[in-house]
Every structure is written in structure tokens, then in C-alpha cells.
TORZA-775507 format. One record per residue: y, x negated, z of N, C-alpha, C, O, CB in turn. Coordinates in steps of 0.05 Angstrom, whole numbers, plus 5000, padded with zeros to 4 digits. Each point is the difference from the previous one (the first is absolute). Glycine has a CB too. Layout:
REM TORZA-775507
YXZYXZYXZYXZYXZ...
REM end
This chain:
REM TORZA-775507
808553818759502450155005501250094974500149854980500849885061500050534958501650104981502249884997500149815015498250554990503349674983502649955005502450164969499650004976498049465059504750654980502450214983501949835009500849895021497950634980502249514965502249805000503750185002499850205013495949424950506150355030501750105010500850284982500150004975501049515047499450734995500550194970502650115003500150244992495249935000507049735018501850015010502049884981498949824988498750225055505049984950501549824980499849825015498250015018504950234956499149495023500349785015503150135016500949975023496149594940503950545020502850175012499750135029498150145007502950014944501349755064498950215032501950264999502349984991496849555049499950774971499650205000503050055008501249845014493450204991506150134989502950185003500949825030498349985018500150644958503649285026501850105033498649735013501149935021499150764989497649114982498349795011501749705001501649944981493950345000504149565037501049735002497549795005498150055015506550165004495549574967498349865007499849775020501349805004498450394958497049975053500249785022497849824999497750095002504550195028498249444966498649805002496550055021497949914993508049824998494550395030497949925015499650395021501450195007500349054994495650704999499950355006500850065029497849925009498150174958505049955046500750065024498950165002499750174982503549695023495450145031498650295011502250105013501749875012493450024997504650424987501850185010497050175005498250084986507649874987495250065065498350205015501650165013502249945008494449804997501850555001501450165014498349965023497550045001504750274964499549605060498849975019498449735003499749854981500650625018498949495024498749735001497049964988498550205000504549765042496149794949497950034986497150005011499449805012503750044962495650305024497450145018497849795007499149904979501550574995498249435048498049844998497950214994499950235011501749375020496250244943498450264992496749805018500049835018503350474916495049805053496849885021499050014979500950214990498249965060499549734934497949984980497650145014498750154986503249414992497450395049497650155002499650265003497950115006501549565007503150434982500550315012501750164973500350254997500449575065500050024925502250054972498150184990497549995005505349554979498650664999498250124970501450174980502050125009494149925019503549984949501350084985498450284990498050014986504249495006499550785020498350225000501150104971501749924984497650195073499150074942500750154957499350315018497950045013498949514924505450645061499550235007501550204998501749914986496349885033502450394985500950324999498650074972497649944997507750065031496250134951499150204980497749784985501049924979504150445012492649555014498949834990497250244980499550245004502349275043497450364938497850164971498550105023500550235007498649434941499250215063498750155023499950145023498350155009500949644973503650115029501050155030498449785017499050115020501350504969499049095010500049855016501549864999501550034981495550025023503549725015502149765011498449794993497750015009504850185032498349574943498949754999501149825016502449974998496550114962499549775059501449715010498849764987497749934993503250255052501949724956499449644990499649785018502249965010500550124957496049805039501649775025500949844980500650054976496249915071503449794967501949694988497249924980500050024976503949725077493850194963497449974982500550064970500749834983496550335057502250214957499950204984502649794979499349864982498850705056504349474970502549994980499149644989501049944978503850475055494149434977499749724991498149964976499849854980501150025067497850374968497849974980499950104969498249964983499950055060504550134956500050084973501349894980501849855003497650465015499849764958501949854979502649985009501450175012496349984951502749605029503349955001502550004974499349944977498449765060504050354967501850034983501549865003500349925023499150404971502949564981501349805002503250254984500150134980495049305016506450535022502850174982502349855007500649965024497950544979503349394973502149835005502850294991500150154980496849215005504250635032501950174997502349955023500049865020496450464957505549865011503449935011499250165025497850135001506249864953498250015073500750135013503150095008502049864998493649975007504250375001501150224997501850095017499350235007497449834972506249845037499750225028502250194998501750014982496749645052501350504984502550304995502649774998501349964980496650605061502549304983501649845007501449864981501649835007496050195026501850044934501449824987498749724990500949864982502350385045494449714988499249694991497650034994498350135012504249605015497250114944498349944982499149744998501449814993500450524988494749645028500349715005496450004973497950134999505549735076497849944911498249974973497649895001500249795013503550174966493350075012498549864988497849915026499049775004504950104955495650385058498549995029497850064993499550234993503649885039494649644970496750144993498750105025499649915022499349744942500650565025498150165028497049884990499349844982503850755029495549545007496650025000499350205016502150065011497049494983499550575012498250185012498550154985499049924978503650095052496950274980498350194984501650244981502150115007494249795034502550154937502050234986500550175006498050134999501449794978502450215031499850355017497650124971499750245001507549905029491949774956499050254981496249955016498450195003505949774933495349735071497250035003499850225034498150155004500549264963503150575047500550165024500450324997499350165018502749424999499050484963499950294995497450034979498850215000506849895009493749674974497150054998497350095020498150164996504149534977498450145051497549995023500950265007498050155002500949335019503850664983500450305017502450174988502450035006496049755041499750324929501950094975501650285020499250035023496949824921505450285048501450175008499650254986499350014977503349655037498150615009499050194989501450104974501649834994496950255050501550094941501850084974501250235015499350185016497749684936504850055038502250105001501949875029501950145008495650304962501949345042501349795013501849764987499949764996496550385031505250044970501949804980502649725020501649824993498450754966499249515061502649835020497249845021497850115002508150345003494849255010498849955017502849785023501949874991492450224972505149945062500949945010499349795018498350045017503050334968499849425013498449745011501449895018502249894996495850004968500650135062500949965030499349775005497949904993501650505024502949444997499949745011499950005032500050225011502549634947497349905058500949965027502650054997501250024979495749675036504050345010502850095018501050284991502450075003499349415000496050714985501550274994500449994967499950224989503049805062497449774934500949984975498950134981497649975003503649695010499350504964498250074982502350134983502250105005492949945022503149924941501650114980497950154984497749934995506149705004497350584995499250234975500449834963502049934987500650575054494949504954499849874969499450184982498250145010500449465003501750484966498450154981497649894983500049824983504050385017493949975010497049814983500949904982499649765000496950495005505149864970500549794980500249865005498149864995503050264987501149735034501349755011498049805006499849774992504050495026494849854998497249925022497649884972498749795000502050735051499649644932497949954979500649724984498549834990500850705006503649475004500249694975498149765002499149915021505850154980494749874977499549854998499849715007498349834997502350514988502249695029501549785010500549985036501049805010501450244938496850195068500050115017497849815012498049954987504250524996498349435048498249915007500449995037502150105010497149654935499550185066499850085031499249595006497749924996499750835009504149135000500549694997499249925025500650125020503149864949494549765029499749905026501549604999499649805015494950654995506949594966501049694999502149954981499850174982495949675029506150014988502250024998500549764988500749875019500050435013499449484938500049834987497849815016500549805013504450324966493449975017496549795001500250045030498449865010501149654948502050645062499849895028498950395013500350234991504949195011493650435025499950365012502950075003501449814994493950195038506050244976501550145007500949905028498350025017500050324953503349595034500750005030501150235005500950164984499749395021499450475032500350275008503650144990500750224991495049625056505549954958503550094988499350184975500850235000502449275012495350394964500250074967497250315007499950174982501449124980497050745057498950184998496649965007498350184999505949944970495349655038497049985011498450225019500549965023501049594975497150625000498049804975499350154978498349934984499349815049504050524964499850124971502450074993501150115019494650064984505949814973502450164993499850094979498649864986503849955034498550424968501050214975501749884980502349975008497850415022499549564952500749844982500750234975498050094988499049445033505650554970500450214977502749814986502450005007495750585021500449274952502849864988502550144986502149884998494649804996502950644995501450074987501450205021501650164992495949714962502050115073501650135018501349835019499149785004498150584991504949735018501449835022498150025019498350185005506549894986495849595026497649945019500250185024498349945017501549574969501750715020499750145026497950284990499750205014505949615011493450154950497150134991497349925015498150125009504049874947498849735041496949955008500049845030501749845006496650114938499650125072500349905029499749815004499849884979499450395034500549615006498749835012498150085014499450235004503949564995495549995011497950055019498450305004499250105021503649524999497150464957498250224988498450035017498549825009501650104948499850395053496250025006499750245003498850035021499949595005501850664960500050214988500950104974502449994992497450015046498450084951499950104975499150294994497750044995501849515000502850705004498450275003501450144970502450014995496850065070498950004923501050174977501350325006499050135018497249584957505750375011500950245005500550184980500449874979501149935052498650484965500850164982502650105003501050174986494949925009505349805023503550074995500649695019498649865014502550864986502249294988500049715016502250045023502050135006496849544949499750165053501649975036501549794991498849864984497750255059507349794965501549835001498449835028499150045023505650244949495649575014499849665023502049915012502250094997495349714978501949965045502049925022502850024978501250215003495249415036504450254946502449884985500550254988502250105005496849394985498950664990500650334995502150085014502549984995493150134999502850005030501450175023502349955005501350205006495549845013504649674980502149875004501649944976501349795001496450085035502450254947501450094976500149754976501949914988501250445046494749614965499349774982498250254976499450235007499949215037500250434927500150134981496850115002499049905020505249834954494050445012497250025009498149934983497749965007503650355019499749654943498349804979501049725006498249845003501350514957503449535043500849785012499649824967499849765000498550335066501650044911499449764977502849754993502250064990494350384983502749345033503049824996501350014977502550014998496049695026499450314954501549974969500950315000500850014976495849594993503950705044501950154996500550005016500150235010499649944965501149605042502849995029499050235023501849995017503149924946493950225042499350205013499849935035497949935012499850244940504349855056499449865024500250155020498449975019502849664966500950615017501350245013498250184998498549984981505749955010495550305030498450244999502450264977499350194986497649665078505550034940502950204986499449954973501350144984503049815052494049854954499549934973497550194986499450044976502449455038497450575002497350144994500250334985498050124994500149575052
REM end
């Protein structure tokens, strides 16, 4: 396992309070997913003009990543020093690089959910698509069995229970977008409002 250590001050981000313990905040009730039927697709503006699927198999089997980082919520609460694990968003846009000039991707969850990222964002380093949550799997509340993990963005960036991934050349606002939430969403410049943009 790799592992990135924190690149974040220790200071929490403009307008943040600190909360001891991470609370799930879902929109809507939380989805029973099927492992035998799950998959994690890579598609729209892709280098080739095909769709990659992952199953659960596919995502176990790859290197793992280790990322200890803060979280983040619009809501005001900052809860410190949460080790993820899963896979890096970079080896996943490795396996289904994106076409050029697809600079936005939009990553669809169960119940309708999805948010618009900018490949940059998607590219860090630090960026990872998590299947465990301080040495433990994910339970379904925190996002089982894959979640979007973007430490330097507020957590209504990254989904839960992931299972679309389509690159775009212009960007579409996402569930929270649409609903006047900010559309880079970065915590350390407070960006939380679409009126901020």
C-alpha cells in the first residue's frame, strides 16, 4: 500500500467547526446495493469512445491506497485525521483515460445522486474512490461499497455509493449543483453557493 500523508494545514478551512466523529449525511434513504450485480462503469467522452466496467472483483483487486485526510462538509463540520483506503481515482482514469479535451466528469451514484468534478480535481493525487474507512469496510450509512473521496473539496463532491463515472467536455451541474450548491465546491476558498461562482 501507498500511502499520502496530510497536505492540508492543521488549521480548518474558512466558516468550519470541529466535529469529533464523521456523521453520515444522506440524501434520501440508503440504497441496498448486490455485489453480484454492482459495477463501476468509466464512460461518456472516454480516449476511445468505449465504456469500461468494473465489478467488486475488478476494484479489490487493484492496488490499494492508503489517504489520511480531513473531512469536509458544506454544513460547517470539519471532522480531522480520517484514513481512507481504496483505489486512486488516478489508477481508474489510468485503465479509461478520457478523451482530450474532456475536462469535467460526472459521477453518478444510487438514488439519482451525482456530482460534476473537474478532471483536475479527479486527477489528485490524493483523490481516491474508497472502499474502507479507518482499517474497516464502509458501511452502507458512510457509502458502501464505493465512495468519492476529494479531501480538498467539501464532502457533497464526492458520492457515495458510486457507480458511474462519465467524462465530459462541458460540465453538467449535479444533484447539489442544480440545487444551488457551489460547482468547484473547494473548502479552503469557502465556495459553497452557486451566487459565489
Amino acid at each position: 500500500m501507498s500511502s499520502f500523508g496530510l497536505a492540508e494545514p492543521r488549521s480548518l478551512p474558512p466558516g468550519q467547526r470541529l466535529a469529533l466523529v464523521l456523521r453520515p449525511v444522506n440524501y434520501g434513504r440508503v440504497p441496498r446495493i448486490d455485489l453480484a450485480t454492482w459495477s463501476l462503469r468509466i464512460g461518456g467522452d472516454t480516449r476511445d469512445g468505449e465504456a469500461l466496467s468494473l465489478s467488486w472483483a475488478d476494484i479489490i483487486a487493484m492496488p490499494q491506497t492508503v489517504v489520511r485526510a480531513d473531512h469536509h462538509c458544506v454544513s460547517h463540520y470539519t471532522t480531522l485525521d480520517l484514513c481512507w483506503s481504496g483505489v486512486a481515482a488516478r489508477t481508474i482514469i489510468e485503465l479509461a483515460p478520457p478523451a482530450v479535451g474532456a475536462e469535467h466528469v460526472l459521477v453518478s451514484a444510487a438514488r439519482g445522486y451525482s456530482s460534476n468534478i473537474r478532471l483536475e480535481d479527479l486527477s489528485s493525487s490524493r483523490a481516491l474512490f474508497a472502499t474502507h474507512l479507518d482499517g474497516e469496510p464502509l458501511t452502507p450509512e458512510h457509502g458502501w461499497p464505493l465512495r468519492l473521496v476529494l479531501p480538498h473539496l467539501y464532502g457533497f463532491k464526492g458520492p457515495k455509493w458510486v457507480g458511474t463515472i462519465d467524462y465530459q467536455r462541458y460540465a453538467e451541474r449535479g444533484f447539489w449543483e442544480q440545487r444551488g450548491y457551489h460547482f468547484t465546491g473547494d473548502a479552503w476558498r469557502e465556495e459553497r453557493y452557486s451566487y459565489q461562482e
